[in-house]
C-alpha positions as CSV (number, residue, x, y, z in Angstrom):
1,X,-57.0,23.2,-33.9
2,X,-59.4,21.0,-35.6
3,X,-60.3,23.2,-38.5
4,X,-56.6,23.9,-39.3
5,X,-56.8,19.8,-41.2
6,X,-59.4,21.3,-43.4
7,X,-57.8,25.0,-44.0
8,X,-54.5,22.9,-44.8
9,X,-56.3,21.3,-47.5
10,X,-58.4,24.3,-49.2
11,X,-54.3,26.6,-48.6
12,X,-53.2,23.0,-50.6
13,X,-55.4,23.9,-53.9
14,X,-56.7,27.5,-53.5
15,X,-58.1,27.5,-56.7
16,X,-60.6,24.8,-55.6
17,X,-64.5,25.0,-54.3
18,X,-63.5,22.2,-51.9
19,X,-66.1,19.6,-52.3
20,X,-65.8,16.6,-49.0
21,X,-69.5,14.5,-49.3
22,X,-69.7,12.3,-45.8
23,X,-72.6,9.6,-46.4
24,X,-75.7,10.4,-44.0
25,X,-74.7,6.9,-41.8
26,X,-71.3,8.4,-41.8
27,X,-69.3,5.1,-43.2
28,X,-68.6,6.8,-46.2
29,X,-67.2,9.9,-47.5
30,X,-65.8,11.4,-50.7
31,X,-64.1,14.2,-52.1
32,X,-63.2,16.2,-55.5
33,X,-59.8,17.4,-56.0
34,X,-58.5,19.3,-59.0
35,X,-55.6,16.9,-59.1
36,X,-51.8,17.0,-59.0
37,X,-49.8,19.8,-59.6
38,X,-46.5,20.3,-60.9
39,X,-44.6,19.9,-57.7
40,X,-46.0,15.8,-57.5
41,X,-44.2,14.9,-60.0
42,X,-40.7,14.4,-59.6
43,X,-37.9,14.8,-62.1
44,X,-38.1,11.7,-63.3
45,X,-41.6,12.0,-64.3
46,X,-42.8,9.8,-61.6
47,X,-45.4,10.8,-59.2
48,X,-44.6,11.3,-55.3
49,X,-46.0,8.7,-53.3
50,X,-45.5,10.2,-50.6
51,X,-47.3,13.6,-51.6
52,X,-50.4,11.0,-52.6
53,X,-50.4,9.8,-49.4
54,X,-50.2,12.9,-47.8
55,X,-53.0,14.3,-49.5
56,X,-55.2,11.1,-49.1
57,X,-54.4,11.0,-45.4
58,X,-55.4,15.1,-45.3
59,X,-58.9,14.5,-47.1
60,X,-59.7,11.7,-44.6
61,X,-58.9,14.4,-41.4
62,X,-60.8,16.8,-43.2
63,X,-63.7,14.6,-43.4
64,X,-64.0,13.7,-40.1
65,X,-63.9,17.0,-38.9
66,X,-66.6,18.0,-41.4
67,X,-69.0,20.2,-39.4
68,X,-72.1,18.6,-41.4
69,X,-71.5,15.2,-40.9
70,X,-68.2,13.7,-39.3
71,X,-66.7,10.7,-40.6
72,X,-67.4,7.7,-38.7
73,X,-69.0,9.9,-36.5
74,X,-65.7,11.6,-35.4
75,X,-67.2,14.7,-33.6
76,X,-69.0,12.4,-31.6
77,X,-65.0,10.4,-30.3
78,X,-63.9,13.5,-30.1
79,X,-66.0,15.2,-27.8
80,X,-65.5,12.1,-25.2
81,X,-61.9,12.2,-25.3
82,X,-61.1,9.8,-27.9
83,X,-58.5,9.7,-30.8
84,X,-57.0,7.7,-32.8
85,X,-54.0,7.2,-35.1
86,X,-53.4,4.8,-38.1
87,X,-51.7,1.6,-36.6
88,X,-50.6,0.0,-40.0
89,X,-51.1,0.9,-43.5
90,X,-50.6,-0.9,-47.1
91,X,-51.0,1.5,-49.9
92,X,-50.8,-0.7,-53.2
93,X,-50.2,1.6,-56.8
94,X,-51.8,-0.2,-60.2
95,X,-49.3,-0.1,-62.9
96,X,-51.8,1.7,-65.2
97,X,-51.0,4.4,-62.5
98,X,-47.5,5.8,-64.1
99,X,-48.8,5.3,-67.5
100,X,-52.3,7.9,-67.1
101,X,-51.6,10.1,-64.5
102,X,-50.2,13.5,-65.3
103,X,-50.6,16.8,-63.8
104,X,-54.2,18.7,-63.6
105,X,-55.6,15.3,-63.9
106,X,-59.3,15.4,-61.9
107,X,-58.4,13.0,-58.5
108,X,-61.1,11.4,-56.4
109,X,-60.6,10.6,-53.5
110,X,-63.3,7.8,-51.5
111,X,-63.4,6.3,-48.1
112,X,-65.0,3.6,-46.7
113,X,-65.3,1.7,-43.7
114,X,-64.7,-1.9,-44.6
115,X,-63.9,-4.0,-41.1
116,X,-63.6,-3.3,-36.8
117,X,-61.7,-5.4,-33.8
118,X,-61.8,-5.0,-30.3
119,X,-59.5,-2.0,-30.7
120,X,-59.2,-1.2,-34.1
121,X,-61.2,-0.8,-37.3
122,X,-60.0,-0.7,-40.8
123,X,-60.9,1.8,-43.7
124,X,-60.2,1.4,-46.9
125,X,-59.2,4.6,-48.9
126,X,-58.9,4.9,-53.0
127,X,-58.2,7.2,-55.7
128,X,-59.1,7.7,-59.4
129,X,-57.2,9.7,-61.9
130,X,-58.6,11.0,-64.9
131,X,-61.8,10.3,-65.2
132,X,-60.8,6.8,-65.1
133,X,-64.0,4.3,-63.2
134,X,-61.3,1.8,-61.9
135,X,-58.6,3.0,-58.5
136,X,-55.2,4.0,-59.4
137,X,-54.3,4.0,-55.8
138,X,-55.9,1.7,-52.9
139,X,-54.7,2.0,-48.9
140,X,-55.5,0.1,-46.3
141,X,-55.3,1.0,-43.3
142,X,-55.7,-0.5,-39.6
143,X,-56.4,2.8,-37.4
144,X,-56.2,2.2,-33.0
145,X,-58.6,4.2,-30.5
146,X,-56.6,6.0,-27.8
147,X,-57.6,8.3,-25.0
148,X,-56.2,11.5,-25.5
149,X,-54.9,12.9,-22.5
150,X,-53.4,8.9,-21.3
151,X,-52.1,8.0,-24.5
152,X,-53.5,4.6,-24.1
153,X,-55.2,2.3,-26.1
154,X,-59.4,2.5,-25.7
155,X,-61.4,0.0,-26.5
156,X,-64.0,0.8,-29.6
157,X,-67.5,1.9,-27.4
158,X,-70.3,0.5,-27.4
159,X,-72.7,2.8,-28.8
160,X,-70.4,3.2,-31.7
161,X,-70.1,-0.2,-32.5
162,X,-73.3,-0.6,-33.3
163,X,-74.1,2.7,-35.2
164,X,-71.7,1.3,-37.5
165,X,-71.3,-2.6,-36.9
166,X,-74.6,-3.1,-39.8
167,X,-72.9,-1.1,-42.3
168,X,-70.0,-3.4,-42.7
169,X,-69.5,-5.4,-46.4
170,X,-71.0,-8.9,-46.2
171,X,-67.1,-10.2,-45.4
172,X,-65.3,-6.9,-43.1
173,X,-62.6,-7.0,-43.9
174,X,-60.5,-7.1,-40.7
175,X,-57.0,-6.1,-42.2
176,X,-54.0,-6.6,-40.0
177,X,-50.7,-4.9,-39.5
178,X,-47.7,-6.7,-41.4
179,X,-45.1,-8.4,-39.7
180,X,-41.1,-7.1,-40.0
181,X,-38.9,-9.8,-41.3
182,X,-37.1,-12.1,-38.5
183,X,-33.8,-11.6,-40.3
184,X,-31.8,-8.2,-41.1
185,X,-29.8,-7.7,-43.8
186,X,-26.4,-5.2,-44.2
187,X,-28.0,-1.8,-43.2
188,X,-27.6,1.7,-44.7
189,X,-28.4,4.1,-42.1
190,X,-28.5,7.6,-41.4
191,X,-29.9,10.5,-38.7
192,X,-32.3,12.8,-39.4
193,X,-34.2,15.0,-36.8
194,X,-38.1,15.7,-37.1
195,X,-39.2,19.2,-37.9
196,X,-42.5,20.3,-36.6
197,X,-44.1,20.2,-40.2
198,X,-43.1,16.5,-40.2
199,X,-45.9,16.3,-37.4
200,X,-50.0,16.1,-36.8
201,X,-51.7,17.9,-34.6
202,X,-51.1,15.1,-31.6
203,X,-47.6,15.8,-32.0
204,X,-47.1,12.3,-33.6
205,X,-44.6,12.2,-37.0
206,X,-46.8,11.1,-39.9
207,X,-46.6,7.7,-41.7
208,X,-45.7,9.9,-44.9
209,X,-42.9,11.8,-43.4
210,X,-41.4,8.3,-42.1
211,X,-42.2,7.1,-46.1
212,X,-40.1,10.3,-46.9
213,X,-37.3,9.5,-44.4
214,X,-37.8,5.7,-46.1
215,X,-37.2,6.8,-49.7
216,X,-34.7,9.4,-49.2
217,X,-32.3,7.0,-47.4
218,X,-33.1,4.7,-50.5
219,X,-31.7,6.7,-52.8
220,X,-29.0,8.0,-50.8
221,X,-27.7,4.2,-50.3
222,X,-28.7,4.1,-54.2
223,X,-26.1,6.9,-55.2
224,X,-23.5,5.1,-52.8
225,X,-23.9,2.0,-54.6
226,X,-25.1,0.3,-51.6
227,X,-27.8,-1.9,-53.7
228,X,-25.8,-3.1,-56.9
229,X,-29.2,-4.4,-58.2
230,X,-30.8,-1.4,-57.8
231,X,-28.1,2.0,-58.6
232,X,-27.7,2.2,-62.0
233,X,-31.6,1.8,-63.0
234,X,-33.1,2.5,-59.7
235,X,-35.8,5.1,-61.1
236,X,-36.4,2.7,-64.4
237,X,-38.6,0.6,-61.4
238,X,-42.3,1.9,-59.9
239,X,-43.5,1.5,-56.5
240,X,-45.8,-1.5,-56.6
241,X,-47.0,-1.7,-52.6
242,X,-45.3,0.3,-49.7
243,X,-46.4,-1.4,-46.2
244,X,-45.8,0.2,-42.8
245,X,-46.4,-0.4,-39.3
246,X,-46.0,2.1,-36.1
247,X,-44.7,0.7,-32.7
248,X,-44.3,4.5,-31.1
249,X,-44.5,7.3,-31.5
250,X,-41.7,10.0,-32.3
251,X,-42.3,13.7,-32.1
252,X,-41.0,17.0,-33.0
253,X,-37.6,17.4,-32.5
254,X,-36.5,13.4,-32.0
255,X,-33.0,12.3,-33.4
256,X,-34.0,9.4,-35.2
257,X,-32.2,6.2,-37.6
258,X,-33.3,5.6,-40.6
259,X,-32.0,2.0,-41.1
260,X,-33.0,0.1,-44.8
261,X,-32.0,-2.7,-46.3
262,X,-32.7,-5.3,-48.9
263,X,-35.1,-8.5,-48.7
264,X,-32.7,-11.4,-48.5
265,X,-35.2,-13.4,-51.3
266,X,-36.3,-10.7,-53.1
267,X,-34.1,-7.7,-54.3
268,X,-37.1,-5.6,-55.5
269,X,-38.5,-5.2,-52.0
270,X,-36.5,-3.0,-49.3
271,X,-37.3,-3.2,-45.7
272,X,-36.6,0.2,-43.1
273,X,-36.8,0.4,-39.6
274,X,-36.6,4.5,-38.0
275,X,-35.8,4.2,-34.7
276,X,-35.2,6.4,-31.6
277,X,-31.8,6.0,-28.2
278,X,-31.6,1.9,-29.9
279,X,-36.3,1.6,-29.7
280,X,-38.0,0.5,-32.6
281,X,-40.4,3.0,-33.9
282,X,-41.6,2.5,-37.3
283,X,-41.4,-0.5,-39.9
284,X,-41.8,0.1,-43.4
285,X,-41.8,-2.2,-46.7
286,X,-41.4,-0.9,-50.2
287,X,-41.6,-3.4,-53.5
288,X,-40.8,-2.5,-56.8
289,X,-42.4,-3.8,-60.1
290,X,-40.2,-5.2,-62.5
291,X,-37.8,-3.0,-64.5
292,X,-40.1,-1.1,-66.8
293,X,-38.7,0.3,-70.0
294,X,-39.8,3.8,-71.6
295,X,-41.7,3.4,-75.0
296,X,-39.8,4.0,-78.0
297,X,-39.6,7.5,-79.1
298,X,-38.6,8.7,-82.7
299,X,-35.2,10.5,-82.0
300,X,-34.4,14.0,-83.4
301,X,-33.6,14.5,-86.6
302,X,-29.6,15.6,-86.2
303,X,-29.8,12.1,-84.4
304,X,-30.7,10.4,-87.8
305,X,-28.1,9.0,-90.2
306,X,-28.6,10.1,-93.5
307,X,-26.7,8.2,-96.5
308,X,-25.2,10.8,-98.2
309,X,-26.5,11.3,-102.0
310,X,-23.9,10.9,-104.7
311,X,-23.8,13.0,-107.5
312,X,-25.9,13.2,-110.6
């Protein structure tokens, strides 16, 4: 079952001598991948986010179940009974992002572990494009230790705490989840129902499938002119930050709401709350940068007016 998060990756890019390197302390890990392909980029030219986030989330499975060396030691959690799921994530996209990345572009994907609670520790995932030495892409995430056959929360062990308490930065960085806004603007809902490819192997729905649920009612309300801001130009703005939080889980099979609405300050960020018979969920948070225009391109030559030429 464990192996099938790495197969799932190497089926992803067949084409690629699948390179994962975990750091010998196990607080670190990379991998190589060929990049995106044709299908990441959308019709408007703009790359999925949630593909990216799929794929990013897939290299950190595969990396802890690295036969070699685990990440974070993984095998070890594992083999006692312990899992854990991603809590809370903020996955923030550098404008230099949409203007570089293209298709076949070389993607490297890094993880690090960067702060840990009681509960919870944090890791801190990026990707480069191109060649390029600076992150395109940065996530955060706040990941919770549960035993696997209760379901409830563990508390992070001992002897695991301090394999990995000394590799910490100089300031951890003890990320959070976000908070959901107090107030609730007018809503645009609708159902879906989660297939089983929607799922991990827990059983849990993904964060990216919820993003998915989260964009496509976005544009649904979009086409219905439910955000007068946002319809007519709604692709002329790039994903700046999405932030999301999971309350519970939903599994294969659930009848859920997708509900989304606008920020009652800000019009460029969109809040969505999924939730299951009137429960709560999942929260997410998407923000848009301002209205970007495409560069000036030299039109076609039956577009050009030519002065017509008088006679000699």
């Amino acid at each position: 079952m464990f192996r099938s998060r790495i197969n799932h990756l190497i089926r992803a890019y067949p084409s690629l001598n699948l390179r994962i390197e975990v750091h010998r302390d196990q607080h670190k890990a990379l991998a190589l991948l060929p990049g995106l392909r044709y299908d990441d980029i959308s019709y408007t030219g703009q790359p999925d986010l949630q593909r990216l986030m799929n794929i990013m989330g897939r290299v950190e499975h595969a990396s802890m179940y690295d036969t070699n060396h685990s990440f974070l030691d993984y095998q070890s959690l594992s083999h006692k009974g312990i899992g854990s799921y991603a809590k809370g994530l903020i996955m923030e996209i550098r404008r230099h992002f949409y203007e570089t990345t293209t298709p076949k572009s070389p993607m490297q994907v890094s993880l690090k572990l960067t702060g840990m609670m009681d509960t919870m520790y944090t890791i801190r995932t990026s990707a480069t494009f191109g060649g390029r030495q600076k992150a395109s892409i940065m996530i955060k995430s706040c990941n919770a230790l549960v035993h696997r056959e209760s379901g409830l929360t563990e508390q992070i062990p001992e002897w695991w705490r301090h394999k990995f308490l000394r590799l910490l930065p100089t300031i951890p960085d003890n990320y959070r989840p976000i908070e959901p806004p107090n107030c609730v603007g007018k809503t645009f809902s609708h159902h879906v129902v989660v297939p089983l490819r929607d799922t991990d192997t827990s059983g849990r729905t993904r964060h990216p499938s919820y993003v998915r649920y989260f964009t496509d009612n976005i544009s649904i309300a979009a086409n219905r002119n439910f955000y007068p801001a946002l319809s007519n130009m709604l692709h002329d703005y790039y994903t700046m930050r999405i932030s999301v939080l999971h309350f519970s889980p939903s599994v294969w099979g659930d009848s859920l709401i997708v509900e989304t609405f606008q920020d009652l300050e800000n019009e460029l960020k969109l809040h969505c709350f999924v939730s299951k018979g009137g429960h709560i969920k999942w929260y997410g948070c998407l923000e848009f940068y301002e209205i970007m225009f495409e560069p000036e391109v030299e039109p076609f030559p039956y577009m050009l007016n030519y002065h017509e030429r008088k006679g000699s």
